[in-house]
N, C-alpha and C positions, 0 to 999 in steps of 0.2 A: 401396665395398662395406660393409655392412652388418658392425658390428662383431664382433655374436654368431657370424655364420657363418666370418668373418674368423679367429675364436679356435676356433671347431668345427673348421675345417677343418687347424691346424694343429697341431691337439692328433690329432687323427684320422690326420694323417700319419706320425704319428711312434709312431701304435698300433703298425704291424707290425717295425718295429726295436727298440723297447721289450720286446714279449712275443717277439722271437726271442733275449733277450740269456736265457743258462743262471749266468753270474758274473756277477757287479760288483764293479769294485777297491774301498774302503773311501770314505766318502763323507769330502768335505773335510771341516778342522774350521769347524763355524758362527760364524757371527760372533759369536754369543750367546757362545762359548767363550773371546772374549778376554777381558780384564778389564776392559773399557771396558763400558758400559752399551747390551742388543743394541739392534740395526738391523733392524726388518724389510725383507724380502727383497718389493721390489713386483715381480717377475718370478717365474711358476710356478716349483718347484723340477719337478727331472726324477723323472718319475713312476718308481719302482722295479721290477725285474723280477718279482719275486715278486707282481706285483696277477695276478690272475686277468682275466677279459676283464668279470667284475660290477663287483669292484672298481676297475679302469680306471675304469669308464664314473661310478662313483660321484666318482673321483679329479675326470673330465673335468667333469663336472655341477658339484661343487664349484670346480673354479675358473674356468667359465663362470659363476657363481652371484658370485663375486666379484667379476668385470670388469664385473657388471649392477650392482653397488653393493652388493649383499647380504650383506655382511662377515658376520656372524651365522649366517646360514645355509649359507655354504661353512666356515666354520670347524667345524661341528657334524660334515658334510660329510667332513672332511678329517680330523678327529680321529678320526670311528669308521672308517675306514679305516684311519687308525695301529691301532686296538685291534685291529682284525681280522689288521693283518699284522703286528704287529708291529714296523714297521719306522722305525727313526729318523728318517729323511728328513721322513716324514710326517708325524710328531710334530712336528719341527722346522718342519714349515711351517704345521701346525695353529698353532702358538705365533706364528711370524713373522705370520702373518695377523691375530692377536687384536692382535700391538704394531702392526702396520701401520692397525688401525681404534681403538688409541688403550683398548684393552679390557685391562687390566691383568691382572683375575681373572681372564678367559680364557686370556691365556696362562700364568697360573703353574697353573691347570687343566691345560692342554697339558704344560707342563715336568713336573708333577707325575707327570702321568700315565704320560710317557716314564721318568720317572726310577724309579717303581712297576715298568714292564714293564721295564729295564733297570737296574737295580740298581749294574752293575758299569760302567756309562756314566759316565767323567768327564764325557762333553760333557753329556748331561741334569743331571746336576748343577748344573753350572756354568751351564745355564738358567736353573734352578730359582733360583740365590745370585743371579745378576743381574735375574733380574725382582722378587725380594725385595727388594734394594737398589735397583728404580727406583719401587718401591712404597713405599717405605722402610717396612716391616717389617721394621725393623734385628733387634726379639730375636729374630728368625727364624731369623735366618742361621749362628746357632751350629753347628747340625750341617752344614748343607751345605760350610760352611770344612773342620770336619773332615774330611769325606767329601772334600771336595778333595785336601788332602794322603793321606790313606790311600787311592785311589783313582792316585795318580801310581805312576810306576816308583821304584823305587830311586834308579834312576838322575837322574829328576824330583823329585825327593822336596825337595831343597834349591829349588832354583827354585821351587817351587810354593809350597813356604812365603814367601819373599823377595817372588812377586809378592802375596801374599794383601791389601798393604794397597791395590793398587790397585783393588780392588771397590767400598772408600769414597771414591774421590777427588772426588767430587763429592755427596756428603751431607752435610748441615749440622751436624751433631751429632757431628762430630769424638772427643770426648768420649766417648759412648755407644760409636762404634765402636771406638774404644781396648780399651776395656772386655771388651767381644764377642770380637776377637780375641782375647785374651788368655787368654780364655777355652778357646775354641777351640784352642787351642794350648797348653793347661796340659799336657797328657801331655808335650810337647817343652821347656818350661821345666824341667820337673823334672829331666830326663834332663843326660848330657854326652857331646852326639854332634855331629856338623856340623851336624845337622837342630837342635837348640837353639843352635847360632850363629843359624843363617837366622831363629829365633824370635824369639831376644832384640832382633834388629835389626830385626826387620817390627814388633815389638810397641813399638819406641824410633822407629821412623818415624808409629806412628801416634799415638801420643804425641807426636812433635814437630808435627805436623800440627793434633794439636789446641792446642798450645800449653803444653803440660806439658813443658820443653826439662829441669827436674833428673830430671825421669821418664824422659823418654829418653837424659839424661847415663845413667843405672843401669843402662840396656837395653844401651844400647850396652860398656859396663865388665862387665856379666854375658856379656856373649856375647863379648869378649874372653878371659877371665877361661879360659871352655873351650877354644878354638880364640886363640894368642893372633899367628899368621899369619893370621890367614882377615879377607880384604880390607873385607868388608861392614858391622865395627861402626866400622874406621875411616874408611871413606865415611860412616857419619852425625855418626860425629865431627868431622869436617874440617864438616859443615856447623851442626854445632853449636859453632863456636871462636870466641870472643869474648873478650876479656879480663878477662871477669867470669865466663867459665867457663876459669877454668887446666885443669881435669880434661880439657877434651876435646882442649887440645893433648898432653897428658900421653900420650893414651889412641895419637893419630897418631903421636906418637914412640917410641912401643913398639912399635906394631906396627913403623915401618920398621927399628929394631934386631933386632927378632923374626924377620923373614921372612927369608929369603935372598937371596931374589930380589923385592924389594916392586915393584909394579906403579908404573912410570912416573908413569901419570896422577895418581898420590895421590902421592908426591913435586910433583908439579908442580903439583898442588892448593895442600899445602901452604906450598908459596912463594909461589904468589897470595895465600893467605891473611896471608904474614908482608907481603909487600909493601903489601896495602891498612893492611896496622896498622903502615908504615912503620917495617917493622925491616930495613931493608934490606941490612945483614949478612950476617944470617943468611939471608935468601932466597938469597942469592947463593953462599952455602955448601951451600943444598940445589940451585941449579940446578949448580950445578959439579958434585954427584954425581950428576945426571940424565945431564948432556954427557959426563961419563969413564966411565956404566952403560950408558948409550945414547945413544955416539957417532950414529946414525942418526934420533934423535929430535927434529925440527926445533923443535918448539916451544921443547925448552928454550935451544938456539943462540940463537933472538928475542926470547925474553925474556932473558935473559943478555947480551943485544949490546945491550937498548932499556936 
């Protein structure tokens, strides 16, 4: 069968359940949304109920227009259908089509655009940072970081900070993005709240990433400094412990006097770490108070028995 009518025919099937739908539950989050660098989508997204039977037909045209190789012109297609209705999906797939034909500006066009009509959209947002960063348009990304966190719940608000350095994980200029965030996050450095814990330690991971390790000693020891339980400056300290940085075992062993209850896994960090620098004493002292904290905790039984 003849491809075009192959894709008419089954975009055409799916008109009368489309324009009978009155709701629709909230769209999943896009791939674009994660912190990894998006994906486009090479399969139509599901056309939205609010298209009208023009709009449909504009929806169908564009991504018949696509499966003919015409990337260019279903994207134009598909975008002024987002402006017409408004509606994300279409945005989002205007953009997927611009990364799927290799069109960069087209889709930070698209992200832009959505993120104009949509304001209070993390997910346009988080387009908008990620096609910046596959663009690398690093000094761009200033306010969309922002907008990231102000733009989370309350309740997101630590997470969202924590994940901000994985936007850069694969951009060269380590350095610069250091910088950037930091930026980005100056209102939460200055403060003394969890959300400047999550700062000081996203801003001391990208610092260590770029190879600034006494920069992100300081990150790590300020975000202690507020929160001096809160597990995330002693995870970069345990990966920053070397015996030419005393400070960062200094910083692990405060925390687990500090906490109450300190999290297994960074106990049991920690005696791998005393173990490769063959202090094997003292490992043996933090797994004993792994196996008597959490008897149910198999790892440290194995290493304790090996």
């Amino acid at each position: 069968m003849n491809p075009f009518f192959s894709v008419f025919s089954a975009l055409c099937l799916a008109v009368p359940a489309v324009l009978a739908q009155n709701t629709q539950s909230a769209p999943p989050e896009p791939a674009a949304a994660q912190p990894n660098a998006p994906a486009a989508s090479a399969i139509a997204a599901p056309v939205p109920s609010s298209l009208d039977g023009e709009l449909f037909y504009q929806v169908l045209i564009g991504e018949i227009t696509l499966r003919n190789g015409d990337a260019p012109a279903s994207f134009a297609l598909i975008l002024d259908a987002a402006r017409k209705t408004g509606d994300a999906n279409l945005y989002q797939r205007a953009a997927d089509i611009a990364l799927q034909s290799r069109s960069g500006d087209a889709a930070l066009q698209a992200a832009r655009a959505w993120r104009q009509a949509q304001p209070d959209s993390r997910e346009a947002n988080r387009y908008v940072l990620q096609v910046l960063v596959a663009l690398n348009r690093l000094t761009e990304t200033v306010d969309p970081l922002k907008a990231d966190v102000q733009l989370a719940t309350p309740a997101e608000r630590t997470l969202a900070i924590t994940n901000l350095p994985r936007y850069f994980a694969r951009v060269a200029d380590k350095k610069l993005a250091a910088e950037l965030l930091e930026q980005a996050l100056a209102a939460e450095l200055k403060a003394s709240t969890p959300e400047s814990t999550a700062a000081w330690t996203a801003v001391g991971r990208m610092r260590l990433a770029a190879g600034d390790l006494p920069g992100a000693m300081l990150a790590a020891e300020r975000g202690q400094a507020i929160s001096p339980q809160a597990e995330a400056p002693a995870l970069l300290a345990l990966e920053l412990m070397d015996p030419k940085m005393p400070r960062a075992e200094a910083l692990v062993q405060k925390y687990l006097s500090a906490s109450a209850a300190p999290l297994p896994e960074i106990r049991m960090a920690y005696a791998r770490a005393l173990l490769d620098m063959q202090r094997y004493a003292e490992a043996s002292t933090q797994l004993r108070v792994v196996t008597r904290d959490k008897p149910d905790y198999p790892e440290g039984w194995l290493v304790l028995g090996s």
